[in-house]
N, C-alpha and C positions, 0 to 999 in steps of 0.2 A: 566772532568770525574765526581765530584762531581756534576754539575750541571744538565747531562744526566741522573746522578742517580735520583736524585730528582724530576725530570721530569718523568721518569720511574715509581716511585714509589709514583706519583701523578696519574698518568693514570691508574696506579692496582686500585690504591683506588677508584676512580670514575669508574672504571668496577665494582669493589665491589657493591657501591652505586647503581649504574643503575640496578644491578641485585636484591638487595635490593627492591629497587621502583617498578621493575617488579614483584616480586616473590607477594606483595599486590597487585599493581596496576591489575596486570593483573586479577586474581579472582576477586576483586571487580568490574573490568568493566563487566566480563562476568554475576557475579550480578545485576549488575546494569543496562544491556543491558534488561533483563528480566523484568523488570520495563514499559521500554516504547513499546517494543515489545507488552507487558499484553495490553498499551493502547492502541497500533496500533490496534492491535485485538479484542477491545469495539469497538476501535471507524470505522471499518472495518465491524464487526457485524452491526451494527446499520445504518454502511453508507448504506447496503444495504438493510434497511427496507424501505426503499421509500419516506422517507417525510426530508428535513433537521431539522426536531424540533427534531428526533430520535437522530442526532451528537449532537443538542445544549442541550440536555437534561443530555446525558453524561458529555458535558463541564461543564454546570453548574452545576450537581450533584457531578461531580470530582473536583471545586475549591471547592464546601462546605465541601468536606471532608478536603481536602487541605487547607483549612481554619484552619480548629481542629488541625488537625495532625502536619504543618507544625507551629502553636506557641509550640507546641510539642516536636519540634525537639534539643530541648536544650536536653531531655533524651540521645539521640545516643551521640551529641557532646560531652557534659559533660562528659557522662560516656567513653566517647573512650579517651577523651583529659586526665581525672584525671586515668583511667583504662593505659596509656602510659607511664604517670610519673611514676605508681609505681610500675611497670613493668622496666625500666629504671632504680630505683633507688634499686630493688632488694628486693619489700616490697607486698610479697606474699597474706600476710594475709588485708593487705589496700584495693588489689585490690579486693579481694572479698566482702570486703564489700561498695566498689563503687558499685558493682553489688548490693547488697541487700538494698542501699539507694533505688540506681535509679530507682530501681521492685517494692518496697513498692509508692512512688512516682506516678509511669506509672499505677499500678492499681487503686489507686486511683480516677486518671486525667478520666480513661476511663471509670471508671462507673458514676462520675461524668457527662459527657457526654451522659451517657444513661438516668442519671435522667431529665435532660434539655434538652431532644433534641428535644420537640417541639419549644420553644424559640427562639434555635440556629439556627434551620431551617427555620423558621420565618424571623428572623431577616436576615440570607443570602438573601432568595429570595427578601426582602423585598429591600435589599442594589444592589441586580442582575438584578432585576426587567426583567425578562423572560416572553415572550409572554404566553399566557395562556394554548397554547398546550403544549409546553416546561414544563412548572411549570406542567401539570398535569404530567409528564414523571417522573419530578424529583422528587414529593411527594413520586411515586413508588419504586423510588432506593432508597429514603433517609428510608424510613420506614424500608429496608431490612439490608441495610449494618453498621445503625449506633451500631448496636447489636455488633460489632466486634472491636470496640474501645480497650476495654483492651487489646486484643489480637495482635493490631496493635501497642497501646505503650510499651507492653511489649519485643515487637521484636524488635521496635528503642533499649530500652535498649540491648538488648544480641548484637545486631548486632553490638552496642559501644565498648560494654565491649572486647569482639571476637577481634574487630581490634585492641582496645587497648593491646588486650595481643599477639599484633603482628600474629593473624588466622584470613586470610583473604578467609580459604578455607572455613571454617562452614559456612558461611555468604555466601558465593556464591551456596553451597549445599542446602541451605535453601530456599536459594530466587529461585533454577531453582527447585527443586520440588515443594514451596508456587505455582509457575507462572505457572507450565507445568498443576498443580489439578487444577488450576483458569480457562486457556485456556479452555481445555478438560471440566470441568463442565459448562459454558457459552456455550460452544456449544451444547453442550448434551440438558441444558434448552431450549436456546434459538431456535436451528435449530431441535432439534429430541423431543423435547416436544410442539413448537411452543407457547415459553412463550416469555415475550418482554425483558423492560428495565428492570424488575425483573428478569429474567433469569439469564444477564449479572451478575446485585447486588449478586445474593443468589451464585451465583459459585465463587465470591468474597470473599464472606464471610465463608462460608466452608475454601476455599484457608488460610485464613488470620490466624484462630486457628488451622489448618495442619500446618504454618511455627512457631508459639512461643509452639507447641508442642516437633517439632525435634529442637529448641533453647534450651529448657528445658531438652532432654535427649543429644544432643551431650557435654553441659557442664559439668552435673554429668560424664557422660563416660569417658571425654577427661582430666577434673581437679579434678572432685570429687563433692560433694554436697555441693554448697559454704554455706549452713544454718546447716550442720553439725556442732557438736563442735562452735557456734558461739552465743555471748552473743550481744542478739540481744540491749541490755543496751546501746549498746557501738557504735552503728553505729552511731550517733549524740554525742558522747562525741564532748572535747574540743572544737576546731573551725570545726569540719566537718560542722556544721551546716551552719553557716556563709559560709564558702568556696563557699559548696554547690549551697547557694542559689543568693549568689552576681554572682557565673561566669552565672550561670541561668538566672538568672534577667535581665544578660546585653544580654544574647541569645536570650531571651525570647522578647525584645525590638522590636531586631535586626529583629528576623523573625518578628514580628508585622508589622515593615513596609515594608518588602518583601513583606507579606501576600495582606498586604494593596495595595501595587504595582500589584499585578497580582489580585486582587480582581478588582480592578478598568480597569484593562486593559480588562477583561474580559464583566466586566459589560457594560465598551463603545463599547464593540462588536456587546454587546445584544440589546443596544439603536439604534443601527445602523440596526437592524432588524435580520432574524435568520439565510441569508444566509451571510452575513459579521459575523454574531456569527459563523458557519458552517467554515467557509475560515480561520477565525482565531484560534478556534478547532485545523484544519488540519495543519498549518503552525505551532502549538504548539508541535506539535510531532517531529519537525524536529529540534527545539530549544531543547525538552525534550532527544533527540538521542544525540547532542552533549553534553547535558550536565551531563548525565549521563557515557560518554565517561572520560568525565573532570575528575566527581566525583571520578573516578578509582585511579587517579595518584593524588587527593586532599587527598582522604582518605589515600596514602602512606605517602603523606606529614603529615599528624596528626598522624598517626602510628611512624612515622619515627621523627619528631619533639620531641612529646613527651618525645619518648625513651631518644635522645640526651639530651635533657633538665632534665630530670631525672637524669640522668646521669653525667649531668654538663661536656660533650661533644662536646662546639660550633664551634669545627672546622670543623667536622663532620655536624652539622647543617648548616653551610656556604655553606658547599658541597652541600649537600642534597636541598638548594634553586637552585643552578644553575643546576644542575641537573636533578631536575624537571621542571624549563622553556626551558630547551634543546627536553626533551619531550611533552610540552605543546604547542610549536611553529611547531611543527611538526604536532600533529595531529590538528592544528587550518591549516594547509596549506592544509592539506588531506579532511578536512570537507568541507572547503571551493570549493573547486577543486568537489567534490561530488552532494555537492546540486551547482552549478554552471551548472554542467551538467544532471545529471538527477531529478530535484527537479517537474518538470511537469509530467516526469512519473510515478514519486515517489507518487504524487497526486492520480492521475488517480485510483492509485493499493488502495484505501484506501476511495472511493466513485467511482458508478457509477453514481451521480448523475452530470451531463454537467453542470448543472446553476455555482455550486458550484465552480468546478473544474476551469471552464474559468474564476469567478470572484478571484480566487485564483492569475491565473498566472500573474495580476499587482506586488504582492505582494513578489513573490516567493525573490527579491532583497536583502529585510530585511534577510531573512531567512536564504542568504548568508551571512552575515554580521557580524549575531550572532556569530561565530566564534571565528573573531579578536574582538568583543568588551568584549566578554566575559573570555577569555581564564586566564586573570589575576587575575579577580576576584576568580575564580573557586581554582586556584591555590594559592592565598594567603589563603582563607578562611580555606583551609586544615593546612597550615601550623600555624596559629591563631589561630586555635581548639588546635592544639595540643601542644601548648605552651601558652593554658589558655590564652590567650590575648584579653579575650571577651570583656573588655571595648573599643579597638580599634574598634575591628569589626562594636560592637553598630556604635562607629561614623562614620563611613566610609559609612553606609547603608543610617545613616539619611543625610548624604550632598546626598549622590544620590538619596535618594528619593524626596529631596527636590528640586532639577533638575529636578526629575522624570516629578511634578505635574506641575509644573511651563512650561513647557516645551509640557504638553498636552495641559495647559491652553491656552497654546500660541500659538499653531498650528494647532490641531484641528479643530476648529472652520474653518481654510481656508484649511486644507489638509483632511481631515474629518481623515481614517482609517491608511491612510500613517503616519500622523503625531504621531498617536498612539503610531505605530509600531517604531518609529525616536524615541518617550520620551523611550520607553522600549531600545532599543540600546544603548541612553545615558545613563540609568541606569545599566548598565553594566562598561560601560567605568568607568563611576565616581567612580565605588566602586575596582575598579584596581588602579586605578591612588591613590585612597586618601592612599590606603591601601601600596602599594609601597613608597609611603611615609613617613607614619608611620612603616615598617619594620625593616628598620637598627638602631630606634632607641628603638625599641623592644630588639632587640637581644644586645645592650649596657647596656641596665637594667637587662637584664638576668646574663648578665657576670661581673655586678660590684658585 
């Protein structure tokens, strides 16, 4: 009888948690959906200007941004991972001034970026090396959209901070009005004005100071004005400073050589000429679908992590990993099963142009794949954020990227674009595998 109890009242709890993981996950995928949707629809626009330099123009002008943005992305982590614990630990006044580090911080970075961004821009195409119609495409987006950097870092922050205080609704209201002004204004440019790859950029960029506009009044609305009453002396006392910038530092790495990872993967695209850049563009977006699916139930893991950990609640945290790979396994079966069957039509909808399309469908294989090589990574990394674990993460990234390169060097050369797409799949795996490894003895040091 005892034993049925216990059983009983293991399965309430893990109903508890599943609904838990859904009540963020679910908002943040619909977020998150809106993200690659925004680039189906560039790169949709564009497919249907006639030429593939118009696709490789957006790719390349979207890793330069993605370049910036994503060494960037320590703002969101950081601030959701530290924004969780003190939410967890019942430290009202902490959390807001995680918020008012990371804002001082992100404005900074982004005008920073506006002073250098001939340099930067440079020095990308220079690393991209894009045929010369492509590079004139992207000189046009890049002159439009880099105006919009604060406004992009400053929304990584709120977007942190939101899920650290466990609201995972602002963040999905934001991102579907940012994406629905972004859509609607790119088309307006580009098909009812007959403007080109500027069209796309300027409806971008409007979009981008519309989302850290409603970040800025849903916060005062919903908590109050975290700069009220607040001695701003104080945000870097004691060790914030340090904290700060050590879990940073190792994020900041981390994305480094992600960055570096799809920098390179993109540029072997471009060397391969613009319709292998074009084929790899399109097959991007279908890695970019599942992986912002991922991100849904990663970011409940850092939401949900954090709390526990703040809290000094690791049975709870035990739960919360199985949990979430109960969920994770699930939709890696459903993604898979998706592009298995319709990934050629899935093509089609997203260029009219035939060269593109038919040189695509060798590749469509990989695209199934990403899935199961991905699904572990996705789902540790959330849980890693949110229990500050940022030194592990650093290592777990550079063994796979150190696979990564090794592994293009190696195959490449006899598979030409397949091989590419092989080192990017192992770079997934590796960062599952190393990161499951180092997990249980994460959560031993938490609880000594």
């Amino acid at each position: 009888m005892t034993e049925t109890l216990q059983k009983a009242n293991g399965t309430w709890r893990d109903r508890v948690m599943h609904r838990d993981i859904l009540r963020i996950a679910v908002p943040s995928i619909v977020s998150n959906v809106t993200v690659p949707l925004l680039g189906l629809v560039d790169v949709t626009i564009t497919g249907h200007m006639g030429a593939a330099a118009y696709i490789g123009a957006i790719a390349v002008g979207g890793m330069i941004f993605n370049m910036m943005y994503w060494l960037c992305g320590f703002l969101r982590m950081s601030t959701g991972g530290f924004a969780s614990q003190a939410y967890g630990a019942g430290l009202a006044d902490e959390s807001r001034r995680v918020l008012l580090r990371a804002l001082q911080v992100a404005l900074g970075l982004g005008l920073l970026f506006i002073v250098f961004q001939i340099p930067i821009r440079s020095l990308a195409l220079f690393i991209m090396s894009p045929s010369p119609m492509v590079e004139s495409y992207v000189l046009q987006y890049f002159a439009v959209l880099v105006w919009g950097a604060p406004a992009v870092l400053a929304t990584f922050v709120f977007n942190g901070w939101f899920l650290g205080m466990q609201n995972a609704r602002v963040p999905m209201i934001v991102a579907i009005t940012q994406n629905v002004v972004n859509i609607l204004l790119s088309l307006l440019f580009v098909v009812g004005l007959g403007m080109k790859v500027e069209g796309v950029a300027l409806g971008t960029l409007i979009a981008q100071y519309v989302g850290v506009v409603l970040s800025v009044a849903f916060c005062v609305r919903l908590y109050g004005a975290p700069w009220q009453h607040m001695d701003f002396r104080s945000l870097w006392k004691d060790n914030a400073l340090a904290r700060f910038f050590s879990a940073n530092s190792d994020i900041f790495l981390r994305t480094l050589f992600m960055v570096a990872v799809q920098v390179w993967f993109t540029s072997r695209g471009a060397h391969q000429g613009d319709t292998i850049l074009a084929v790899n563009a399109l097959l991007m977006q279908l890695f970019l679908l599942f992986s912002y699916f991922m991100d849904g139930f990663a970011y409940a893991g850092e939401a949900l992590a954090g709390r526990f950990a703040g809290g000094r609640d690791f049975t709870s945290l035990r739960r919360l990993t199985l949990c979430l790979f109960v969920w994770g396994v699930a939709l890696t079966a459903l993604f898979m099963l998706v592009y298995w069957l319709g990934g050629a039509p899935f093509l089609s909808l997203l260029t009219d142009n035939a060269t593109v399309v038919e040189a695509a469908e060798p590749y469509l294989l990989f695209a199934v794949l990403i899935p199961a090589c991905g699904c572990a990574a996705f789902l540790f990394d959330g849980l890693f954020v949110g229990l500050i674990a940022t030194r592990q993460m650093l290592v777990a990234v550079l063994l796979a990227a150190i696979v990564y390169f090794a592994l293009c060097a190696a195959l490449m050369p006899v598979m030409g674009n397949a091989g590419l797409w092989l080192s990017l799949l192992a770079f997934l795996s590796v960062r599952g595998l190393v990161q499951a490894v180092l997990y249980p003895r994460i959560l031993r040091q938490l609880a000594e």
